[in-house]
C-alpha positions as CSV (number, residue, x, y, z in Angstrom):
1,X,32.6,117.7,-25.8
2,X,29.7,119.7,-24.1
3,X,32.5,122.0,-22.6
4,X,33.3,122.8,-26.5
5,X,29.9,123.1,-27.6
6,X,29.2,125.7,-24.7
7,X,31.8,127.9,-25.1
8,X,31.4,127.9,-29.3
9,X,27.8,128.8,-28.2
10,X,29.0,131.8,-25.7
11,X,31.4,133.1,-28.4
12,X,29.1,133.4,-30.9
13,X,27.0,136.1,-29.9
14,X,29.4,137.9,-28.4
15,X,31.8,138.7,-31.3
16,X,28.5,140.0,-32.9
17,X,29.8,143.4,-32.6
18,X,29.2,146.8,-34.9
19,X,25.8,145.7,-36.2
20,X,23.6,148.6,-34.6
21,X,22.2,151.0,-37.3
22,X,22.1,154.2,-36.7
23,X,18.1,155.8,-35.9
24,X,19.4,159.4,-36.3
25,X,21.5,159.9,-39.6
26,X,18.6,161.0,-42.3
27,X,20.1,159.2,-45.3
28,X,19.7,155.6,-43.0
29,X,16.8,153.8,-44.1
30,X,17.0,151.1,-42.1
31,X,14.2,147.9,-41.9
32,X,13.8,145.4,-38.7
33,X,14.8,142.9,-40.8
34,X,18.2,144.0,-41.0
35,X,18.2,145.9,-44.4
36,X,19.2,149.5,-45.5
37,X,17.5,150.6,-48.8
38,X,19.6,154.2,-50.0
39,X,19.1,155.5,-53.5
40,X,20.7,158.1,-55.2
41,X,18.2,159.3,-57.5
42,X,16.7,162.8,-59.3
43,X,18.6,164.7,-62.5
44,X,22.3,165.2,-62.8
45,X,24.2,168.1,-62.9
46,X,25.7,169.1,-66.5
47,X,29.1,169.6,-66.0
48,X,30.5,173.1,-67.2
49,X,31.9,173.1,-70.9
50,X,35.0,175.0,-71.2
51,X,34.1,174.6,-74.8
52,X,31.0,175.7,-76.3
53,X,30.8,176.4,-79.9
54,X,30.4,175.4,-83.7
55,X,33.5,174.0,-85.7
56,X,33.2,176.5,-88.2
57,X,35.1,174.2,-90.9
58,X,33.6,171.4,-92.7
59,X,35.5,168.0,-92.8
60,X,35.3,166.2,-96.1
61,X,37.5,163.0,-95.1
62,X,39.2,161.7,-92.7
63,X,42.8,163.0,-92.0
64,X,44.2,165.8,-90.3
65,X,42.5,169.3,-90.5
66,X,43.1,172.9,-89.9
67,X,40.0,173.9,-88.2
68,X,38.7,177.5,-87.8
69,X,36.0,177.2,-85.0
70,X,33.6,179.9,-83.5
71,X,35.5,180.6,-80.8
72,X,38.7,179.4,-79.7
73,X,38.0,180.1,-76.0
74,X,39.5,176.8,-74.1
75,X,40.7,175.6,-76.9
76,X,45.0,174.5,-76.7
77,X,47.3,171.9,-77.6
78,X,45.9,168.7,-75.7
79,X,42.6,169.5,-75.4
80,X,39.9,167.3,-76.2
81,X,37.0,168.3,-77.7
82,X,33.3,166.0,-78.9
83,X,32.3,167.3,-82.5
84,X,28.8,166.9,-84.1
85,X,26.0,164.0,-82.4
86,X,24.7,161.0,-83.3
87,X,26.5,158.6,-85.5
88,X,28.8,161.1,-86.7
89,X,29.6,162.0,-82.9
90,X,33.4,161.8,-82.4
91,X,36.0,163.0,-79.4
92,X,39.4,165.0,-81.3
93,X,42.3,166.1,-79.4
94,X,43.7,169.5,-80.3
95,X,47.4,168.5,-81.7
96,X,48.0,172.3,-82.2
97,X,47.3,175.9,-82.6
98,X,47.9,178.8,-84.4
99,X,50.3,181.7,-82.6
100,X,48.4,184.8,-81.5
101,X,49.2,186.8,-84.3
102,X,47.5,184.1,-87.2
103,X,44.1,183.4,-87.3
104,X,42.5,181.2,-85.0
105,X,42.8,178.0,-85.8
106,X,43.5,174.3,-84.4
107,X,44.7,171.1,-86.0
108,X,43.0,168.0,-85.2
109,X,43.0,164.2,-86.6
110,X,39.5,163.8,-87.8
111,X,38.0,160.1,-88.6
112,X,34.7,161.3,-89.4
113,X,33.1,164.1,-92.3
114,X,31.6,166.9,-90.3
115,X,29.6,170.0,-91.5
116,X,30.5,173.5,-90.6
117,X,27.9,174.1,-88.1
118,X,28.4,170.6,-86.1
119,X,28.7,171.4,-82.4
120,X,32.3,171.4,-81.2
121,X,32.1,171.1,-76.9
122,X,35.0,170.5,-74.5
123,X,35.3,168.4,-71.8
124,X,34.1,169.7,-68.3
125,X,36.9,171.3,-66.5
126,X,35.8,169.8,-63.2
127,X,35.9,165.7,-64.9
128,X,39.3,166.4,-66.5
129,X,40.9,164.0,-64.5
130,X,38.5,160.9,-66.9
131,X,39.8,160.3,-70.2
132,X,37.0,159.7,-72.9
133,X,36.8,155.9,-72.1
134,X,35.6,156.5,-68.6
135,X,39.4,155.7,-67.0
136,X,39.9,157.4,-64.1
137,X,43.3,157.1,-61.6
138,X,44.1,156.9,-58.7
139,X,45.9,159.9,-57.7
140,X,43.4,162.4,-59.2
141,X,40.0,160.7,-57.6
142,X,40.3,163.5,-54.5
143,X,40.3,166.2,-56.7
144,X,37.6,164.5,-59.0
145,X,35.7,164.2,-55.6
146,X,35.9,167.8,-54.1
147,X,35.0,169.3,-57.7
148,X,31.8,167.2,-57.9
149,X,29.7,165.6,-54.8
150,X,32.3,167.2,-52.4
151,X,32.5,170.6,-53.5
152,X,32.5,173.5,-50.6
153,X,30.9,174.3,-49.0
154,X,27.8,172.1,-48.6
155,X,24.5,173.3,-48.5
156,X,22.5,173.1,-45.0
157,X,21.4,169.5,-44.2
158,X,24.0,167.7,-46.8
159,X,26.6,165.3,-44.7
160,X,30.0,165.9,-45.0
161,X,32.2,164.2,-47.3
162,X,35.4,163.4,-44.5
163,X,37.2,161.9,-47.0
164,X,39.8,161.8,-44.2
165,X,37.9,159.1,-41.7
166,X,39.7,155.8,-41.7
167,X,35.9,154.7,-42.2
168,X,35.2,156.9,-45.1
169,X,35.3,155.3,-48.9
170,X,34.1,156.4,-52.2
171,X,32.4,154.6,-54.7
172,X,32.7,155.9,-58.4
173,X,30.6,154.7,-61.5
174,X,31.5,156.7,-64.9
175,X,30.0,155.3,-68.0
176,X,31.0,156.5,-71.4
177,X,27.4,156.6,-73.8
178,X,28.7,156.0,-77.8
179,X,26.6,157.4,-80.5
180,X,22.8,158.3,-79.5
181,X,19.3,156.6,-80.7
182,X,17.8,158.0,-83.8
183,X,15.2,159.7,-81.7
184,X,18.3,161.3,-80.1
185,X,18.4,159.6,-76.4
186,X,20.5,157.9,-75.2
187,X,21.0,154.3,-76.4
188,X,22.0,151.5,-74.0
189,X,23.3,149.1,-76.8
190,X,25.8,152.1,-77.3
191,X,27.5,152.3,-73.8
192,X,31.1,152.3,-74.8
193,X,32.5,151.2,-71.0
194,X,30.9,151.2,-67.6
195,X,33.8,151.3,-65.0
196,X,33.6,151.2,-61.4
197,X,36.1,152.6,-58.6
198,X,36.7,152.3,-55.0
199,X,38.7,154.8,-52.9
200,X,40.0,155.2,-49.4
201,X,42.2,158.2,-49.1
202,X,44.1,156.8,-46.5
203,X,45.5,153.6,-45.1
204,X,47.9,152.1,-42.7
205,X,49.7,148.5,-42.0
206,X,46.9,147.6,-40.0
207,X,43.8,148.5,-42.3
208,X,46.0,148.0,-45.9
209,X,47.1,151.0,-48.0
210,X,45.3,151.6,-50.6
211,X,46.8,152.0,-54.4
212,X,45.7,152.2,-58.2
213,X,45.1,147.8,-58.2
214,X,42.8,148.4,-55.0
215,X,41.1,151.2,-56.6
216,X,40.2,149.6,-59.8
217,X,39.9,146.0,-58.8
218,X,38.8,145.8,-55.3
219,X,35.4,144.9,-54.0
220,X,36.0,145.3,-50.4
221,X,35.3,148.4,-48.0
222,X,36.9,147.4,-44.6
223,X,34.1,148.7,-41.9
224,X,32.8,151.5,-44.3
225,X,30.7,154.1,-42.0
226,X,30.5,156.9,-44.7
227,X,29.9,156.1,-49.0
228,X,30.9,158.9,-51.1
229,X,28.9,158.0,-53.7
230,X,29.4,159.8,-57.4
231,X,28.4,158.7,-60.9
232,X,30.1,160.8,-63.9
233,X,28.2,159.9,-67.3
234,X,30.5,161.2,-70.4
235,X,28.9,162.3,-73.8
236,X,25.2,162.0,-72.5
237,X,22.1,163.2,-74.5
238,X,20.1,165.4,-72.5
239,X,16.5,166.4,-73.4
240,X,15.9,169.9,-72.5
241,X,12.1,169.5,-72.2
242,X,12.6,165.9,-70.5
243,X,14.8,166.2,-68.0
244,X,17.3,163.5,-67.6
245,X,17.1,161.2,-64.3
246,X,18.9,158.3,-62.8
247,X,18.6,156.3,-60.2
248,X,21.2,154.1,-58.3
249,X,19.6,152.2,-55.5
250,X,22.2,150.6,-52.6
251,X,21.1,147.6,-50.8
252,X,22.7,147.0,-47.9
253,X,22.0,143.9,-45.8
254,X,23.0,143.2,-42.2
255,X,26.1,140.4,-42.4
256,X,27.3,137.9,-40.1
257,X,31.2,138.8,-39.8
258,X,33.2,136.0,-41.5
259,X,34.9,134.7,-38.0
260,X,31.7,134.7,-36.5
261,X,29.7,132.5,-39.1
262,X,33.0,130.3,-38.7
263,X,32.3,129.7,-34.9
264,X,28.4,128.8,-35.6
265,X,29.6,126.0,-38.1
266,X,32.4,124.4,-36.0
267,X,29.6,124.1,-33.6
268,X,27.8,122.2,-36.4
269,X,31.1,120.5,-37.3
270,X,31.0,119.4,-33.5
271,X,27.3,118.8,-32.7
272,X,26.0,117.2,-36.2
273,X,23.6,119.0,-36.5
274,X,14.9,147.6,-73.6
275,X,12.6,149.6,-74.2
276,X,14.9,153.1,-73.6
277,X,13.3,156.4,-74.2
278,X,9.7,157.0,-75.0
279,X,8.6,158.9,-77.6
280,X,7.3,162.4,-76.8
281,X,5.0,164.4,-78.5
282,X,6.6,167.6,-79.8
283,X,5.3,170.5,-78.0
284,X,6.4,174.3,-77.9
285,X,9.1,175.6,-75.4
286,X,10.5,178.8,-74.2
287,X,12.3,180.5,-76.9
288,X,10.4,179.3,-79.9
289,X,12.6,175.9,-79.8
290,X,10.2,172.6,-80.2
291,X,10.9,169.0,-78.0
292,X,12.5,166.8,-77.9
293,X,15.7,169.5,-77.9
294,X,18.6,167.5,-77.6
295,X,22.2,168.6,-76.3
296,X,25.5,166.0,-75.7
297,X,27.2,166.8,-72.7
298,X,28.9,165.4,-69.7
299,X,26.9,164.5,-66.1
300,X,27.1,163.9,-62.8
301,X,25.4,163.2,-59.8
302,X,26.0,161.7,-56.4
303,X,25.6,161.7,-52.5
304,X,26.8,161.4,-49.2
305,X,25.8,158.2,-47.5
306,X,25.8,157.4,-44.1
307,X,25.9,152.8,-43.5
308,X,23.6,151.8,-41.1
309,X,25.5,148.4,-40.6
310,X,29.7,148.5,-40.9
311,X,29.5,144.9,-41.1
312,X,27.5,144.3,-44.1
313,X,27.0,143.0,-47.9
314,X,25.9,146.2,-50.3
315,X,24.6,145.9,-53.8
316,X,24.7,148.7,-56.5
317,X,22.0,148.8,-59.0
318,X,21.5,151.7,-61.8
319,X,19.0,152.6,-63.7
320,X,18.2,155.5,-66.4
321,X,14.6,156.6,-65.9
322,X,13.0,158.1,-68.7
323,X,9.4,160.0,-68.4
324,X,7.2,158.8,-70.6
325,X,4.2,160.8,-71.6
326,X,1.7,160.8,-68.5
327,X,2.4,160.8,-64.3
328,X,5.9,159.9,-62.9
329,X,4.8,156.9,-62.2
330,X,4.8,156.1,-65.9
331,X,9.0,156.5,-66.6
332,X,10.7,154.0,-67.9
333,X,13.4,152.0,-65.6
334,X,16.4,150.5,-68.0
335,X,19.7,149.0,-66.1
336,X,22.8,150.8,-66.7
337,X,25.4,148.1,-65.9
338,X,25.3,144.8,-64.0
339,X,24.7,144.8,-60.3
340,X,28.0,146.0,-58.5
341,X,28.0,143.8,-55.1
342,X,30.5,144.5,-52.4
343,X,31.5,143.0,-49.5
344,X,31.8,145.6,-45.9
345,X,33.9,143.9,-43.4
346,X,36.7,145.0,-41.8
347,X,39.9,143.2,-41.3
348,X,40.0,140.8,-38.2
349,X,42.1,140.0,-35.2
350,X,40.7,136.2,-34.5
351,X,39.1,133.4,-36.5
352,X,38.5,129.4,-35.9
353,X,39.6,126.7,-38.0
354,X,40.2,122.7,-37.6
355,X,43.4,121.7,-37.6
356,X,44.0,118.1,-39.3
357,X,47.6,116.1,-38.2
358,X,49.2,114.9,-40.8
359,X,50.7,112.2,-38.0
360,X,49.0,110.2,-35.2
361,X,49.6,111.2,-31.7
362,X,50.3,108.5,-29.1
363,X,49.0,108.6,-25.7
364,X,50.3,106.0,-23.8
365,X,47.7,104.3,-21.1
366,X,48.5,101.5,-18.6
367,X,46.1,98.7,-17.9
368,X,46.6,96.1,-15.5
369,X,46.1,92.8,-17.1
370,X,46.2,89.1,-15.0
371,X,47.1,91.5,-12.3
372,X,50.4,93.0,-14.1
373,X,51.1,96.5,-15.1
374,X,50.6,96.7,-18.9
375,X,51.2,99.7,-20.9
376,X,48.8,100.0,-24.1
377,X,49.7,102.4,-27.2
378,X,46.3,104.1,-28.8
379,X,47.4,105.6,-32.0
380,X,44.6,108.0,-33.0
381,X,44.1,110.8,-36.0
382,X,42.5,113.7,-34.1
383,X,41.4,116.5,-35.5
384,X,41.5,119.9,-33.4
385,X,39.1,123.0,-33.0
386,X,41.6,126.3,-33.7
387,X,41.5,129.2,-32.5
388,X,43.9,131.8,-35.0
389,X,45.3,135.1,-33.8
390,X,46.6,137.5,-36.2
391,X,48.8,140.8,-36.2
392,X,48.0,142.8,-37.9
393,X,44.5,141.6,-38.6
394,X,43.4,140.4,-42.0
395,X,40.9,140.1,-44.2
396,X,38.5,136.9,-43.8
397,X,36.1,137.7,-46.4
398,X,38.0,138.3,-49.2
399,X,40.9,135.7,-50.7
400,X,43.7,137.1,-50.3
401,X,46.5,135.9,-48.0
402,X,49.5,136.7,-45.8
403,X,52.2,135.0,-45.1
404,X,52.8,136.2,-42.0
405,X,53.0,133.5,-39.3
406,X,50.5,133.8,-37.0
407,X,49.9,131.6,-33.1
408,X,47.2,129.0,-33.3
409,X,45.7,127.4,-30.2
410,X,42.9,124.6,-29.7
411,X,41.4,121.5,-27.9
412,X,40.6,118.3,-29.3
413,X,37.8,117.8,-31.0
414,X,37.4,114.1,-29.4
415,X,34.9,112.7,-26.7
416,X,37.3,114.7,-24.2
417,X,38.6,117.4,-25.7
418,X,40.9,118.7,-22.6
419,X,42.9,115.2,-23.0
420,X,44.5,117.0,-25.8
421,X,45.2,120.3,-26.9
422,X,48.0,122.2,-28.8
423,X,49.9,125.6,-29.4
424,X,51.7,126.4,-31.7
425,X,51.8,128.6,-35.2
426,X,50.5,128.4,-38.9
427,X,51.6,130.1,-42.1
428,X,49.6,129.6,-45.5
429,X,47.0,130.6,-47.9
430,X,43.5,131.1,-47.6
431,X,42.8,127.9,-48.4
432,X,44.0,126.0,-46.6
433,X,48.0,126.3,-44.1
434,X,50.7,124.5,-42.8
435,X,50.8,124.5,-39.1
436,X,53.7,123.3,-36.5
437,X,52.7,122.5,-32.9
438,X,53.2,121.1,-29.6
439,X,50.4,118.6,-28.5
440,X,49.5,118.6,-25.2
441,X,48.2,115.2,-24.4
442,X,46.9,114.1,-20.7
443,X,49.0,110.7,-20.2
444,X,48.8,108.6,-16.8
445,X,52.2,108.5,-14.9
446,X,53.0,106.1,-11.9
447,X,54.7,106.6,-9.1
448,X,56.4,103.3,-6.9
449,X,55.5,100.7,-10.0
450,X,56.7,100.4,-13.4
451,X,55.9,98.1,-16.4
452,X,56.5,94.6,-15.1
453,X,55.5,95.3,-11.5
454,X,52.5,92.9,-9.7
455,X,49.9,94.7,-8.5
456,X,46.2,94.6,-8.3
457,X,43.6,97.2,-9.5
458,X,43.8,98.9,-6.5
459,X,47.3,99.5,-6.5
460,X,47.4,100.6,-10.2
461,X,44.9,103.2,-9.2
462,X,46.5,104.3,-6.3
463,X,49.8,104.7,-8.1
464,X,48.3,106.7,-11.1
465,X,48.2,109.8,-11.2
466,X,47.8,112.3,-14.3
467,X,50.1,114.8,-16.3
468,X,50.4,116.6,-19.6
469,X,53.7,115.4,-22.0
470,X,54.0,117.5,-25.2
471,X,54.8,115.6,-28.5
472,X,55.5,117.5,-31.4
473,X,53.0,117.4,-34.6
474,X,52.8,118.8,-37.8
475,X,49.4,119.2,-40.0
476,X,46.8,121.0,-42.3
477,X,44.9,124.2,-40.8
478,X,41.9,124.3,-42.8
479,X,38.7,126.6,-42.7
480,X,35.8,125.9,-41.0
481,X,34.1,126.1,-44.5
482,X,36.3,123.5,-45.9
483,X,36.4,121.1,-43.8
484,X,32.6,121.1,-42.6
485,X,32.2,120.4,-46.6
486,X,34.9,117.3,-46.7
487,X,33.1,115.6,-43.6
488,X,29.4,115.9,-45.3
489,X,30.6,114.5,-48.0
490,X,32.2,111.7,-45.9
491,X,29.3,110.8,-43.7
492,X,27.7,110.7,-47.2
């Protein structure tokens, strides 16, 4: 039993591997007590409109209309296009327009009344690959990516984006805002959707490939070095004489890797032990215009970010800052969405577990009794400490599965844990698996006697000698987690 609880205490350390933080990467923040702080943080960058102008027609009822706009520069079948603000905002899309040789003009299915001189705006021509709701896909994130926080070349001191490392992901927050305050700003009650993506570009059978259900769904980075980070806010209201700013703050904490906190509790297993904008005064600005001037329009913002810890747990928070009137210090901090947390561990090779038989092992001992050679059955239940191998390796911190078979070998968790020990494979879910095995049990053999032959202590002893039989057994492979829980609650 000590032999067990020395080399579960040897292990442990040493597995402890890609925790170092790096001193030298300026974006790494990093405290001594194993914490990264990285924020994101300043005013976005308005994306370009394709489409700037008035819709020149007014729009009595809802219906379909023939529209005569300003300008009809961007403007085509398809296109989408955010008329007026407020609560008469509303995105159209173009359904067709006029041949050159008529006047120019677009249809459109209108479900709101408009004036002549609303604003008509198109979407920005480097976020056309989000539809209005905030969706984004998979296959258009790299282009969504180079056109925004990735766009060449970089200016001196930024990091670069090497969407191409294995150990490279992005992380993408785009929020849709609905109709505005009365004031104008924007009005967190109104956020239509807040979505949030993950990407890796690339992928193999080792590390996973990565697709549209990872992208959308997963909250997993696998050993992530490098975060791409971009936020993309659709139909924003933007103060001219306020500037807009936002602040995402990543906290990134120093994490025990999931095999790893597994070998420290088999060793315990073993050894029981709303307030949005602020009002502004209205003040005179360039131009003769007064504030608060208000535009709609999409943003972005993001930045390069280089993890001080690739084994690590990272939570997203977001926050729209609004100056109130007075020092910085003054703005107003309002969450965006809910905290995004996320898991950074990459897939593993090896893990521990405790292997339960689901049939009792016989070792067969001989005693000598009234000075006879007696042999003696002990049926016992052990349980076994595992040790699990995988190829390729997977992923310990999440719940998902393979069934891929993979070689389990351990020692008996008993007062002499070399007495017993078995190989052999297991095949399951995360949960809990089935495993098949040979046990390896240390059984006395003799040599010149045989059950039924007289002889004294002596004799029995000198006749003994030791070797391991294998028996075949079958049982439960179960977590560390797991079972550590069952056997508190049956010592309970």
């Amino acid at each position: 039993m000590r032999f067990l609880v020395f080399v579960l205490a040897a292990l442990s350390p040493m597995f402890v591997f890609g925790q170092t933080a790096s001193s030298t990467n300026p974006t790494t923040n990093v405290s001594q007590s194993g914490q990264q702080i990285a924020n994101v943080e300043g005013t976005p960058n308005v994306a370009p409109q394709v489409v700037n102008t008035a819709l020149g027609t007014q729009v009595t009822a809802p219906g379909i209309v023939t529209v005569t706009p300003g300008s009809m520069t961007g403007i085509a079948p398809g296109t989408e296009l955010i008329v007026g603000s407020g609560a008469s905002q509303e995105l159209i899309t173009v359904s067709s327009t006029s041949p050159p040789d008529k006047p120019a003009q677009f249809l459109a299915l209108f479900t709101k009344p408009h004036a002549g001189t609303d604003s008509l705006v198109g979407r920005p021509s480097d976020l056309t690959s989000i539809d209005a709701e905030g969706n984004l896909t998979f296959g258009t994130t790299e282009q969504l990516l180079e056109s925004t926080v990735c766009k060449s070349p970089q200016p001196p001191g930024v990091a670069d984006c090497n969407l191409d490392a294995n150990d490279t992901y992005a992380i993408i927050h785009v929020l849709a805002w609905g109709p505005s305050a009365t004031d104008g700003s924007n009005d967190i009650k109104s956020i239509r959707s807040t979505n949030w993506y993950v990407y890796r570009k690339h992928g193999n059978a080792w590390i996973g490939y990565w697709n549209q259900a990872d992208f959308s769904g997963n909250s997993r980075l696998y050993g992530a070095a490098t975060i791409v980070f971009l936020y993309v806010e659709l139909n924003a209201s933007i103060d001219l004489c306020d500037p807009y700013q936002v602040r995402y703050q990543l906290t990134i904490s120093k994490r025990v890797p999931t095999n790893v906190q597994a070998v420290q509790q088999l060793a315990q297993i073993i050894v029981p032990s709303d307030a949005g904008a602020a009002k502004r005064a209205a003040k005179a600005v360039p131009g003769g215009a007064t504030c608060p001037t208000i535009i709609h329009t999409n943003v972005w913002g993001g930045k390069v970010l280089k993890i001080g810890y690739k084994t690590s747990d990272i939570k997203i928070d977001s926050y729209q800052l609004t100056k109130a009137n007075g020092p910085m210090s003054a703005r107003v901090s309002t969450p965006l969405s809910a905290s995004l947390p996320l898991i950074n561990e990459k897939k593993q090779w090896w893990d521990v577990s405790v292997a339960v038989p689901v049939k009792s092992v016989n070792a067969l001992q001989y005693v000598s009794s009234n000075d006879t050679v007696v042999p003696t059955k002990i049926a016992k239940q052990n349980l076994f400490a595992i040790a699990d191998f995988y190829l390729p390796p997977i992923d310990l911190a999440g719940t998902t599965y393979s069934m891929i078979p993979h070689p389990i070998a351990g020692v008996s968790m008993a007062s002499q844990p070399l007495h017993s020990f078995i190989v052999g494979g297991a095949i399951g879910l995360h949960f809990a698996e089935v495993f098949v095995a040979s046990d390896w049990v240390k059984q006395q053999s003799l040599t010149g006697l045989s059950s039924g032959s007289p002889a004294t202590q002596q004799q029995l002893s000198a006749a003994t000698s030791y070797k391991y039989k294998a028996q075949f057994v079958v049982g439960i492979n179960l977590p560390v987690k797991a079972a550590y829980s069952a056997l508190q609650k049956t010592t309970k």
